[in-house]
C-alpha positions as CSV (number, residue, x, y, z in Angstrom):
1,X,-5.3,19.4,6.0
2,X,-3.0,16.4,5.7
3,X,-5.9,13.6,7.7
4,X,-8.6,15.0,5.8
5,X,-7.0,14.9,2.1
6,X,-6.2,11.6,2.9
7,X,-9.0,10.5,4.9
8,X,-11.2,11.8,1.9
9,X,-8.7,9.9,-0.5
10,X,-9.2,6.8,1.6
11,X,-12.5,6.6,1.8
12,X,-14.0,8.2,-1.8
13,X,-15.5,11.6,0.4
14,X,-17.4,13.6,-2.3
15,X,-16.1,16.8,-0.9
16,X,-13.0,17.9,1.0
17,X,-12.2,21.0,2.8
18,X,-8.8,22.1,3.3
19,X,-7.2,25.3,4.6
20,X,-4.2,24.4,2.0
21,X,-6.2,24.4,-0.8
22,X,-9.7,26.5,0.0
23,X,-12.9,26.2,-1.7
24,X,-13.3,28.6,-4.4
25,X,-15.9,31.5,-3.0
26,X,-18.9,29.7,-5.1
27,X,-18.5,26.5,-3.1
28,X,-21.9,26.2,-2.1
29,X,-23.1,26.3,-5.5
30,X,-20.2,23.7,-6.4
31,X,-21.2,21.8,-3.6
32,X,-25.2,21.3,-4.3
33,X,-24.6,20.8,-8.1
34,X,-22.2,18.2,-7.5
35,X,-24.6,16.1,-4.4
36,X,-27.5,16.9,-7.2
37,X,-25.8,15.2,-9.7
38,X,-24.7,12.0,-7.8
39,X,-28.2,11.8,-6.2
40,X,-29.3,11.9,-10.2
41,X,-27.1,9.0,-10.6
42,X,-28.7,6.8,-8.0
43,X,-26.2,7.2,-4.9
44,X,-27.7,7.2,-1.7
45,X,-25.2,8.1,0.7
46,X,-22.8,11.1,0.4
47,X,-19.8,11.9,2.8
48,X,-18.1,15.5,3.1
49,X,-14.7,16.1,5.3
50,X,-14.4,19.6,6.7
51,X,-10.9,20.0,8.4
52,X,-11.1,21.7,11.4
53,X,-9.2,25.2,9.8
54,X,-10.7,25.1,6.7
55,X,-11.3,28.5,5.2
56,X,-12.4,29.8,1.9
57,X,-10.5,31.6,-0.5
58,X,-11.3,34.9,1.2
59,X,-9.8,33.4,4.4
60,X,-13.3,32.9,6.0
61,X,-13.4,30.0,8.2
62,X,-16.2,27.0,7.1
63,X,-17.5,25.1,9.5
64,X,-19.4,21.6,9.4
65,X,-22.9,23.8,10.8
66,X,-22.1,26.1,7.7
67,X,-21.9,23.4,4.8
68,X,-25.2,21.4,6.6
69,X,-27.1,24.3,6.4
70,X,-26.1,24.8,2.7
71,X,-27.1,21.7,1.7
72,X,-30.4,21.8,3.3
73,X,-31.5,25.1,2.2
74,X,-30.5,24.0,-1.1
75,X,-31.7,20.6,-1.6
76,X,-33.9,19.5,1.3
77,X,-31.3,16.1,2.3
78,X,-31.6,15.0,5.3
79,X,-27.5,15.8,6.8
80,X,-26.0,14.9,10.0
81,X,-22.9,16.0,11.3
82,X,-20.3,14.1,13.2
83,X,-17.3,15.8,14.6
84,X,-14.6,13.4,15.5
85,X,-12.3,15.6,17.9
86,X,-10.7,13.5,20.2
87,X,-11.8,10.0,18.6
88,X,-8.7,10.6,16.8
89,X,-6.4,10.6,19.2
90,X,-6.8,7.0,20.5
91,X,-7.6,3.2,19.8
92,X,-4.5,1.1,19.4
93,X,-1.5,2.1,17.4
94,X,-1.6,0.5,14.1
95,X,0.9,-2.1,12.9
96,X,2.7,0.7,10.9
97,X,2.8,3.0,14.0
98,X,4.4,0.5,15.9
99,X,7.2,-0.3,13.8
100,X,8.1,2.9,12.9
101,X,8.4,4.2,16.8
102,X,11.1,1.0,17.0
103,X,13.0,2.3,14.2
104,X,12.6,6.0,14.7
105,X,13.7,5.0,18.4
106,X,16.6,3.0,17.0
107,X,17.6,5.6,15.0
108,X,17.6,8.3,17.7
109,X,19.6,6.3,19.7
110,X,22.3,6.1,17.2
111,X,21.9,9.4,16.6
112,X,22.8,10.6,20.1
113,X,25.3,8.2,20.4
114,X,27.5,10.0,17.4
115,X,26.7,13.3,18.3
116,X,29.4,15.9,20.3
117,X,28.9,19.0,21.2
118,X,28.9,20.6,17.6
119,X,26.6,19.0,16.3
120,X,23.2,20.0,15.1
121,X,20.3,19.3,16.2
122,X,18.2,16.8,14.2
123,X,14.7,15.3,13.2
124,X,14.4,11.8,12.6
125,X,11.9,11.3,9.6
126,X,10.9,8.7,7.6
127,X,11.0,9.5,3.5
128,X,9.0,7.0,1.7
129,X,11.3,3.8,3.4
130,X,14.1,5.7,4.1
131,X,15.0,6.8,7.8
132,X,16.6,10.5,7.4
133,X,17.6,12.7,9.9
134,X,17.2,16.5,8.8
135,X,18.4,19.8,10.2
136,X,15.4,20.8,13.1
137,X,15.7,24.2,12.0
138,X,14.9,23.7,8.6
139,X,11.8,22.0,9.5
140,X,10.8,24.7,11.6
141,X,11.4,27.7,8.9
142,X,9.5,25.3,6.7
143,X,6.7,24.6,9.1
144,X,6.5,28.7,9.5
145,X,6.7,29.1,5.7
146,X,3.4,27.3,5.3
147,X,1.1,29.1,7.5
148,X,3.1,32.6,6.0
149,X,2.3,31.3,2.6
150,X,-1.6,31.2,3.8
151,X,-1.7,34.4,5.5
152,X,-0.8,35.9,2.4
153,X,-3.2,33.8,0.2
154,X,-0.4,32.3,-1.8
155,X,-2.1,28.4,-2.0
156,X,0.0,27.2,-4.5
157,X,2.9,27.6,-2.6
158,X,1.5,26.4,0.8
159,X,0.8,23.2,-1.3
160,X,3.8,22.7,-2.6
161,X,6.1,23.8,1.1
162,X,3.7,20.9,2.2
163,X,5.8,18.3,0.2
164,X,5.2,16.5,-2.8
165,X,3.1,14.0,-1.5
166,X,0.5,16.0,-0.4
167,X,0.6,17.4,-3.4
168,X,-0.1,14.2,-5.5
169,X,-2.9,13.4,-2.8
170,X,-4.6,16.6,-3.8
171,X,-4.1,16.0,-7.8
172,X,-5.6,12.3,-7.0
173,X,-8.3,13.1,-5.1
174,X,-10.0,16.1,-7.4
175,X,-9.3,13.7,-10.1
176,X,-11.0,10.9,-9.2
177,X,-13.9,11.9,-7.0
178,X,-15.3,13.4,-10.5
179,X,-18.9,11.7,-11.1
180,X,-17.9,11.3,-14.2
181,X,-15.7,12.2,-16.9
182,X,-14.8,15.7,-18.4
183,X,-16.2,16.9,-21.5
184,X,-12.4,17.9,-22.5
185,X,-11.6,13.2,-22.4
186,X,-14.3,12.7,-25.1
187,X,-14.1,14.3,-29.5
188,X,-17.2,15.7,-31.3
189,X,-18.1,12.0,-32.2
190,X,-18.8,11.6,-28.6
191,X,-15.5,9.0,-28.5
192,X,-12.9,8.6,-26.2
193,X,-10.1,11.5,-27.5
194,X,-6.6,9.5,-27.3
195,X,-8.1,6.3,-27.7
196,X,-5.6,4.0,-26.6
197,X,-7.1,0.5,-25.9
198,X,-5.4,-0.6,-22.4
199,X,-6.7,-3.9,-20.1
200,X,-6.4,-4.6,-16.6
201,X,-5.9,-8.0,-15.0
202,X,-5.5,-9.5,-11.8
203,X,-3.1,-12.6,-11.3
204,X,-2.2,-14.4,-8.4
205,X,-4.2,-14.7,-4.7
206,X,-6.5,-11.7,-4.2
207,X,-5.0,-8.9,-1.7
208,X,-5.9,-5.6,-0.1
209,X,-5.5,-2.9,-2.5
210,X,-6.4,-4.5,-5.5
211,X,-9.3,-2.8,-6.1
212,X,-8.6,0.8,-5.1
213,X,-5.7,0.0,-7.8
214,X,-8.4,-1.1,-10.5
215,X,-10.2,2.1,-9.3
216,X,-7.4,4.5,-10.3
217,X,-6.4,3.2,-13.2
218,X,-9.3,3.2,-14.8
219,X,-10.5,6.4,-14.3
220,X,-6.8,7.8,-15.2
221,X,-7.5,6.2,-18.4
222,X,-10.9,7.5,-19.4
223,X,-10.0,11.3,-17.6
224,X,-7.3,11.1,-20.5
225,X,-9.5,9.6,-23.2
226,X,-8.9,6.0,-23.8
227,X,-10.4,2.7,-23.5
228,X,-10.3,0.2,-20.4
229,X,-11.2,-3.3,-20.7
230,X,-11.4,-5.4,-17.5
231,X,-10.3,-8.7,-18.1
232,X,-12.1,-11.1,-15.5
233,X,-10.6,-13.8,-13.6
234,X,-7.1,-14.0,-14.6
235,X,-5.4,-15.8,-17.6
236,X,-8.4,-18.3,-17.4
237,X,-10.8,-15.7,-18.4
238,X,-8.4,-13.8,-20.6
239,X,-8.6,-17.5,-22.9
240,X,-12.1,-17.6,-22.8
241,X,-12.9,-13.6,-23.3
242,X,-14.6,-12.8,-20.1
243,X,-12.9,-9.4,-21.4
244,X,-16.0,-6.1,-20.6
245,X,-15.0,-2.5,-21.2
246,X,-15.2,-0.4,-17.6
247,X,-16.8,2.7,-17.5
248,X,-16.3,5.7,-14.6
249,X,-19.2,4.6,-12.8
250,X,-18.5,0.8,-12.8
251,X,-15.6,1.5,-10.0
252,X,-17.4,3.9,-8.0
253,X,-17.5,2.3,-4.0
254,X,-14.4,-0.1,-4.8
255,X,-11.9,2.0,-2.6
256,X,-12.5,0.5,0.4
257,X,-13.5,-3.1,-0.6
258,X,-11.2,-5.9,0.1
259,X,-10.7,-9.1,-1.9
260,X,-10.7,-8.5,-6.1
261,X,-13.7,-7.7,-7.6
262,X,-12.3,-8.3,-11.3
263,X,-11.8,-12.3,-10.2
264,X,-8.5,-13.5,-10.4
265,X,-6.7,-17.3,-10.3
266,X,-3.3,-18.0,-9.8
267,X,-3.1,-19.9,-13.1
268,X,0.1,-18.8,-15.4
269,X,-0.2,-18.7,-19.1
270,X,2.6,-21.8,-19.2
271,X,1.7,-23.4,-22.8
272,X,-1.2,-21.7,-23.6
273,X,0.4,-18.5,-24.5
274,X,-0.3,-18.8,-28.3
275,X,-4.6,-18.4,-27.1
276,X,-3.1,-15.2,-24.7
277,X,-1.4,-13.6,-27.6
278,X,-4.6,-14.6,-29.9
279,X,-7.3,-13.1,-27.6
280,X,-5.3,-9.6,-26.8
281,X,-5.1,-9.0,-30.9
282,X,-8.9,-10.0,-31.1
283,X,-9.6,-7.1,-28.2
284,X,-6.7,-5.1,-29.8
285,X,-5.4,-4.4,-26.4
286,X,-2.4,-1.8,-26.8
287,X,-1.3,-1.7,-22.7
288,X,-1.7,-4.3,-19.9
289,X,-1.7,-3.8,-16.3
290,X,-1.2,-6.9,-14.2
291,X,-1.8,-6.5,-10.4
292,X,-1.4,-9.3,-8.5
293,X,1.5,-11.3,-6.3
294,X,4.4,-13.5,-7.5
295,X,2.7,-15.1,-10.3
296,X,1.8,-12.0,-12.1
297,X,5.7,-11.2,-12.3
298,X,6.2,-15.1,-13.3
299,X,3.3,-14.2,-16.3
300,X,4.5,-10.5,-17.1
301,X,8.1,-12.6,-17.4
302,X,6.4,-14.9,-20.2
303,X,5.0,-12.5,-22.2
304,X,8.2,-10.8,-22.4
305,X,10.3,-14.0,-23.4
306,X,8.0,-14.0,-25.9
307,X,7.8,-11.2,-27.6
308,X,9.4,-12.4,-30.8
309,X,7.4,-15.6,-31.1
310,X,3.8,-13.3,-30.7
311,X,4.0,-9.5,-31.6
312,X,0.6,-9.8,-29.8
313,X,3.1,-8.9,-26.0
314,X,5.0,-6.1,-28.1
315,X,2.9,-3.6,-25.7
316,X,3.6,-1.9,-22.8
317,X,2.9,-4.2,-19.6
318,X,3.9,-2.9,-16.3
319,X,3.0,-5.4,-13.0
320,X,1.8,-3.9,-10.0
321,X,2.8,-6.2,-6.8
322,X,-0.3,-7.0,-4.7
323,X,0.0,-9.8,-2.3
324,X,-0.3,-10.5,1.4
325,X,3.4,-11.9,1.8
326,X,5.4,-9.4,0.0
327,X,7.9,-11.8,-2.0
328,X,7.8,-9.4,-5.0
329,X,11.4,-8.3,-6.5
330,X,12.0,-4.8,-7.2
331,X,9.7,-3.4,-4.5
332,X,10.0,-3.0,-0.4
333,X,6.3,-2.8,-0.3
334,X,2.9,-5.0,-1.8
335,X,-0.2,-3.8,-2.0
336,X,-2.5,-5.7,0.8
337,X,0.8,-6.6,2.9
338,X,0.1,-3.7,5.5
339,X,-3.6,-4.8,6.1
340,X,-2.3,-8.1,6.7
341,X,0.2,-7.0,8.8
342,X,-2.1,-4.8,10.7
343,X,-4.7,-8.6,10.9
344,X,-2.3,-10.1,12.3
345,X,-1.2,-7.2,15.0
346,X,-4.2,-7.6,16.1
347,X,-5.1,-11.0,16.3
348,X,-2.4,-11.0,18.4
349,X,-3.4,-8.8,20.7
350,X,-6.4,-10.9,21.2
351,X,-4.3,-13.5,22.1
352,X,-2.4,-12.4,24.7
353,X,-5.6,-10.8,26.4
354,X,-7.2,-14.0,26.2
355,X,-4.7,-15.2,28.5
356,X,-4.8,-11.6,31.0
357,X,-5.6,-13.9,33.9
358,X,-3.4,-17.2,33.3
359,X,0.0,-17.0,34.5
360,X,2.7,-17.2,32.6
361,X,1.6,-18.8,29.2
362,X,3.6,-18.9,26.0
363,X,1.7,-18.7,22.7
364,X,3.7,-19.8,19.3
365,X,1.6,-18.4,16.6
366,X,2.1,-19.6,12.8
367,X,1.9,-16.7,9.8
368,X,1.3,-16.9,6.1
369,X,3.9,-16.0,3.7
370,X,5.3,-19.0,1.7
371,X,8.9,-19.0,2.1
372,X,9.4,-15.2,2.7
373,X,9.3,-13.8,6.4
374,X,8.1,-10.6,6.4
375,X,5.3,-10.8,7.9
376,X,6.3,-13.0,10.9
377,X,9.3,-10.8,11.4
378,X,7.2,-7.7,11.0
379,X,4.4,-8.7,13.0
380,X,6.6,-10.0,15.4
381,X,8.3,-6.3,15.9
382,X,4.8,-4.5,16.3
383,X,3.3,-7.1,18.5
384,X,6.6,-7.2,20.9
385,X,7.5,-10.9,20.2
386,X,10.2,-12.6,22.0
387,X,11.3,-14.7,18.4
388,X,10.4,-15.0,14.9
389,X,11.4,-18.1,12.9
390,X,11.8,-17.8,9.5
391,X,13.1,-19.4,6.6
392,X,15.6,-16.8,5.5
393,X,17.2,-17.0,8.8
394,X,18.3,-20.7,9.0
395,X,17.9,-21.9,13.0
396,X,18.9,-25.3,14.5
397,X,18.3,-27.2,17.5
398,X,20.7,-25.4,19.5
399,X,18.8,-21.7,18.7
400,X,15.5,-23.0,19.7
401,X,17.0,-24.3,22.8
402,X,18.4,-21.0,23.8
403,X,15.1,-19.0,23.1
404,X,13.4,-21.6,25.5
405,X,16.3,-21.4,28.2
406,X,15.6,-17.4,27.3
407,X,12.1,-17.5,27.8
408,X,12.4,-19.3,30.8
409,X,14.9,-16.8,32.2
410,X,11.7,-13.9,31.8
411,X,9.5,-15.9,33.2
412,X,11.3,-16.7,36.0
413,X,11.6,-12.2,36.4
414,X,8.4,-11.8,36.3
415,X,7.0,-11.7,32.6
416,X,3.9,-12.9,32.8
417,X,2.9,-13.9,28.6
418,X,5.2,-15.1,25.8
419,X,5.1,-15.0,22.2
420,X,6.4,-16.6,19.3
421,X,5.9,-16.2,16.0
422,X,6.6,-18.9,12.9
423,X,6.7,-18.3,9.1
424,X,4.7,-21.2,7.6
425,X,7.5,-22.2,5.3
426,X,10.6,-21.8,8.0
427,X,11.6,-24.9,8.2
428,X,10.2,-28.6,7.3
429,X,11.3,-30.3,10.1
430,X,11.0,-28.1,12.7
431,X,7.5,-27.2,12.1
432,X,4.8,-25.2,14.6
433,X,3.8,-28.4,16.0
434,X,7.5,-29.3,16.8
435,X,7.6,-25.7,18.1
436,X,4.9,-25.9,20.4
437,X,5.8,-29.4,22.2
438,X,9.0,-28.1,22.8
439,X,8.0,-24.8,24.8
440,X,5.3,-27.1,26.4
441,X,7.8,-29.6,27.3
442,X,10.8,-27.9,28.2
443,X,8.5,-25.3,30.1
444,X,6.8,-27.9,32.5
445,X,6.2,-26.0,35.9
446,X,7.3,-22.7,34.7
447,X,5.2,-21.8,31.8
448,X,2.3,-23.5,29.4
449,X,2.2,-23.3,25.8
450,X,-0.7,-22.6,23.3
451,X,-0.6,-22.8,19.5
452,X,-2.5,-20.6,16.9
453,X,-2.5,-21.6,13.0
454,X,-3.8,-17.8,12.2
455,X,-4.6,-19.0,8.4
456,X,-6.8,-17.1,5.9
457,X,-8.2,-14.4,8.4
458,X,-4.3,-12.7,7.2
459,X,-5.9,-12.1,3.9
460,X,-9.3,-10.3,4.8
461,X,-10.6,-7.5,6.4
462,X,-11.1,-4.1,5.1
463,X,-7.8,-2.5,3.3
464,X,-6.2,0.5,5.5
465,X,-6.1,3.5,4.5
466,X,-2.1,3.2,3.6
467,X,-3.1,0.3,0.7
468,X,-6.0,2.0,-0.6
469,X,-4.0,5.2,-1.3
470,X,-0.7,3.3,-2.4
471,X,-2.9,1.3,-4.9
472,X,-4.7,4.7,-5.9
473,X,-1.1,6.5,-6.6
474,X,0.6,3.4,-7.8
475,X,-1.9,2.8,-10.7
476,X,-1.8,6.4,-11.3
477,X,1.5,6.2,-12.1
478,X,1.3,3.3,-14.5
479,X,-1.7,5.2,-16.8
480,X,1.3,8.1,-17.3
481,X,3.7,5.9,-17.8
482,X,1.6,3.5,-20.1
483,X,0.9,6.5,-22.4
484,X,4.6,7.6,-22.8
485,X,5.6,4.2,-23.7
486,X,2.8,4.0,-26.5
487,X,3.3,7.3,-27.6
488,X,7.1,6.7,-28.7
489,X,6.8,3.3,-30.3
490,X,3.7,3.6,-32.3
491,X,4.0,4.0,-35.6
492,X,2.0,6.0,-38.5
493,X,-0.2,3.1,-39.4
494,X,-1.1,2.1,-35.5
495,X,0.7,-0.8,-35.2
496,X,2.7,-0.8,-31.6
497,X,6.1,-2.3,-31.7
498,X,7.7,-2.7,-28.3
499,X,10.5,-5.0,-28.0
500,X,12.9,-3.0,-25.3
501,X,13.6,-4.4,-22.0
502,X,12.3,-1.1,-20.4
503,X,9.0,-1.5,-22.1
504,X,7.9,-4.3,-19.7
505,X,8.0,-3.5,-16.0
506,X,7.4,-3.7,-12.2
507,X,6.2,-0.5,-10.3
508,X,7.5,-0.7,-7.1
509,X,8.4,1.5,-3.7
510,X,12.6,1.9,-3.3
511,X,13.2,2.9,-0.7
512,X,12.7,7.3,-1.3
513,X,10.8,6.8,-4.4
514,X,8.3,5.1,-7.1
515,X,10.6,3.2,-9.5
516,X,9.8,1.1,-12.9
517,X,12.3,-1.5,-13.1
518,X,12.5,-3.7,-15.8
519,X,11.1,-7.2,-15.4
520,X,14.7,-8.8,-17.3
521,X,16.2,-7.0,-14.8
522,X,14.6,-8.5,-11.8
523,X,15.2,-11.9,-13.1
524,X,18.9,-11.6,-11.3
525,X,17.8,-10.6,-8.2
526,X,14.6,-13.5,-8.2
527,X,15.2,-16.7,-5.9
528,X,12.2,-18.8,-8.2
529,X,12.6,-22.1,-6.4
530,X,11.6,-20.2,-3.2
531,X,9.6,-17.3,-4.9
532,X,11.4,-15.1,-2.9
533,X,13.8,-11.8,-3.8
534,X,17.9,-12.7,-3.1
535,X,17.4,-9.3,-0.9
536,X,15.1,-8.2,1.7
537,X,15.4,-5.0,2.9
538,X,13.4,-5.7,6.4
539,X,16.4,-8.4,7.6
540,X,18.2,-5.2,8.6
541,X,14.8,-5.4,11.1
542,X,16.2,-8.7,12.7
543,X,18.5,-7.3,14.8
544,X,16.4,-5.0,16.3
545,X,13.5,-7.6,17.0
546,X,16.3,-9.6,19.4
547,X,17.1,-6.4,20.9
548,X,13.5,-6.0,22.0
549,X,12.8,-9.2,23.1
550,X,16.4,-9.0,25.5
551,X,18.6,-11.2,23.2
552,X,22.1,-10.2,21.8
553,X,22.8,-8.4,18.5
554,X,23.8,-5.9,16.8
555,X,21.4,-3.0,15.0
556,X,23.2,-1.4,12.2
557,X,22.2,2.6,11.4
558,X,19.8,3.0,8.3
559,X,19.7,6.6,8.6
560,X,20.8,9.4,5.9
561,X,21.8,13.1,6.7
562,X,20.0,15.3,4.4
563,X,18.7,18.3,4.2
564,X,15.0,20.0,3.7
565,X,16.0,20.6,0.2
566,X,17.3,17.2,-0.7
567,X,13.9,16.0,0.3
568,X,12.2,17.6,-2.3
């Protein structure tokens, strides 16, 4: 049931079928009430996923034909049905696809390489950003364990042998595809129960993700009974109070939409934090969420310097990182980084089929990113470049020399299309330009040169599925987290006092897990004048990308022995 939970998850389904987790035995009753009630509402369009072994409770298979005819006995809507199969299967692997088949292939290289004859046998996994190698038999019995765990009607347990993110998928999805919010979230007054006052923001350049993010969080907030207000293009509208409360049905639809519906500038509070302070005790804000890129972690940073100064930022404020270039400290992963990794992927591959006919042309593309490369060295492993320039990898003359001698060494064997990619930031002097008159100089009778500035098509398109559900669990996590921190440091009267470190923080993916580091504690690991973290886990990537592209160097394991166990 793994594609349709998240399928559903990705793309707010009102109704999922699962063999994991079976409808209950009224589910056509379920079913009609809850299409009823969202056709009530005013929503046109409804979309159910039925996996191909769902089955209800009494193990009775339910098929797509089944649930049609359900819905139109019962309420006369006009249903079609649409059965993927095989649609599945192809189209071009995804940016994320790509780059994990390198590593996993790295990996299984170095794998066999250390192994001898007593060794056991192994599976080469990927746990959140982790590559692991676990026992195979161990994934088989677990495998088994599953479908025995179903044959004897034990769901919980088939849930939780499927791991604990599929798990958390399932909790997400029954939670927020609710049309609205349980009776249990509201008092006899008809007011939200817990009635914590929390705001969400957006800071920074507007990414993929964000609004899924804005999505989950509030409806987190309202399912446990408190207040969200949505505080409309950034800092700027924070000062002048363009600051609305956000009910459950004012996200509905924002899963899959790209850009930031909420508005947001990349303007930082600088000397105007005394009207910041003013405006969140006039709204009596008690939590703030701030999603957005490297500014928002520059803002959340002010607010906590000071805290002394304006009791006003003695709340709980936790940053998500959502930006295209993923320069964020304290996480391996921003939201809206993999659509922009997958834009570019495949504006690439446009590229080179543009030229399917020329002979032997060399295209040296430039990427967005500031001063951090991860998306040119990224981009440049799932699109098979021959070189990626960026700033954190200082390159002279004499480097860009060799890659041209290089290139012409392929051509000359028979490779028919280059390509070259260039952070925007990698250097001042030798610039794309530069770049491109010295491949189309030095490549005179052997090979021509084209040059692509790919600009701000990197930061559109429609999120992937992988963003929207990362920004779904991530805000998730900060509603829970939010609530513990106000729950300690309140006091009898109301007033909210807190001034620890670990109050203020940045959600963020290390590598196995979800972590909330402290925003003082990232401050060590910040390069500001570059806006760029002092490490990068995806350098250990370089090596690899020469590899590839026929260069020397040397690819250092990431791997971890573990076992089923440690997994969970």
């Amino acid at each position: 049931g793994y594609l349709a939970l998240v399928a559903a998850l990705a793309s707010e389904a009102d109704y999922v079928f699962i063999p994991e987790d079976p409808a209950p035995l009224n589910w056509q009753e379920k079913l009609c009430t809850k299409l009823y009630q969202e056709r009530m509402a005013g929503q046109r369009l409804n979309i159910i996923i039925v996996a191909e072994g769902a089955i209800d409770r009494h193990g009775q298979p339910i098929t797509a034909e089944q649930v049609m005819k359900v819905i139109v006995d019962n309420l006369q809507q006009d249903t079609r049905i649409t059965v993927l199969g095989h649609v599945q299967r192809g189209g071009s692997p995804s940016a994320f696809d790509r780059i994990l088949g390198c590593r996993m292939g790295a990996e299984a290289v170095m794998a066999l390489m250390e192994a001898d004859e007593m060794t056991e046998p192994c599976v080469i996994s990927l746990d959140g950003n982790q590559a692991i190698r676990l026992p195979l038999m161990d994934c088989v019995e677990r495998t088994q364990a599953v479908a025995k765990a179903m044959v004897d009607k034990k769901w919980d347990e088939a849930v939780e042998l499927r791991g604990k993110s599929f798990k958390r998928n399932l909790e997400t999805y029954k939670l927020l595809t609710r049309l609205k919010p349980p009776k249990s979230s509201f008092n006899d007054m008809g007011s939200l129960k817990e009635g914590y006052v929390l705001a969400v923001m957006h800071i920074g350049a507007p990414s993929c993700g964000m609004n899924a993010a804005v999505r989950s969080f509030v409806r987190n907030a309202i399912y446990r009974g408190d207040m969200v207000l949505g505080i409309h293009d950034g800092i700027e509208g924070l000062i002048n109070g363009n600051i609305k409360p956000m009910s459950w049905s004012d996200v509905t639809g924002w899963v899959g939409a790209g850009g930031a519906f909420l508005g947001t500038k990349r303007t930082l509070p600088g000397s105007r934090l005394e009207q910041v302070a003013k405006k969140l005790s006039e709204f009596g804000i008690q939590g703030l969420l701030i999603i957005g890129g490297f500014e928002a972690y520059q803002g959340a940073l002010q607010f906590v310097q000071e805290r002394k100064k304006y009791p006003a930022f003695q709340i709980p404020i936790v940053v998500i990182p959502s930006t295209i270039s993923n320069n964020v400290p304290g996480t391996e992963f921003s939201l809206g980084c993999d659509t922009a990794l997958n834009e570019i992927t495949e504006i690439c591959d446009r590229i080179r089929q543009s030229a399917q006919g020329t002979k032997r042309r060399v295209f040296i593309i430039e990427t967005m990113g500031g001063f951090c490369g991860y998306l040119a060295t990224l981009a440049g492993l799932a699109g098979g470049a021959d070189a990626a320039y960026i700033f954190e990898e200082k390159f002279s003359i004499k480097d860009l020399q060799q890659d041209v001698y290089h290139m012409a060494t392929k051509m000359s064997e028979g490779v028919q299309r280059g390509l070259i990619l260039r952070n925007e930031k990698a250097c001042e002097n030798y610039n794309t330009d530069f770049i491109y008159r010295l491949y189309s100089e030095e490549g005179k009778g052997l090979f021509s040169a084209r040059m692509n500035v790919l600009g701000h098509m990197q930061q559109g398109g429609s999120p992937t599925p992988f963003d929207r559900n990362m920004g779904t669990k991530m805000a998730a996590k900060c509603v829970d987290w939010m609530v513990n921190v106000l729950k300690q440091n309140i006091a009898e009267n109301g007033k909210i006092s807190c001034t620890s470190d670990d109050s203020a923080v940045l959600l963020g993916i290390v590598r196995r897990q979800y972590k909330f580091t402290p925003l003082t504690e990232l401050i060590s690991q910040t390069n500001f004048e570059h806006r760029i973290p002092k490490e990068q886990w995806w350098l250990k990537l370089r090596p690899l990308l020469r590899i590839l592209a026929k260069h020397d160097s040397t690819y250092e394991e990431e791997g971890m022995y573990m076992t089923v166990e440690d997994r969970i």
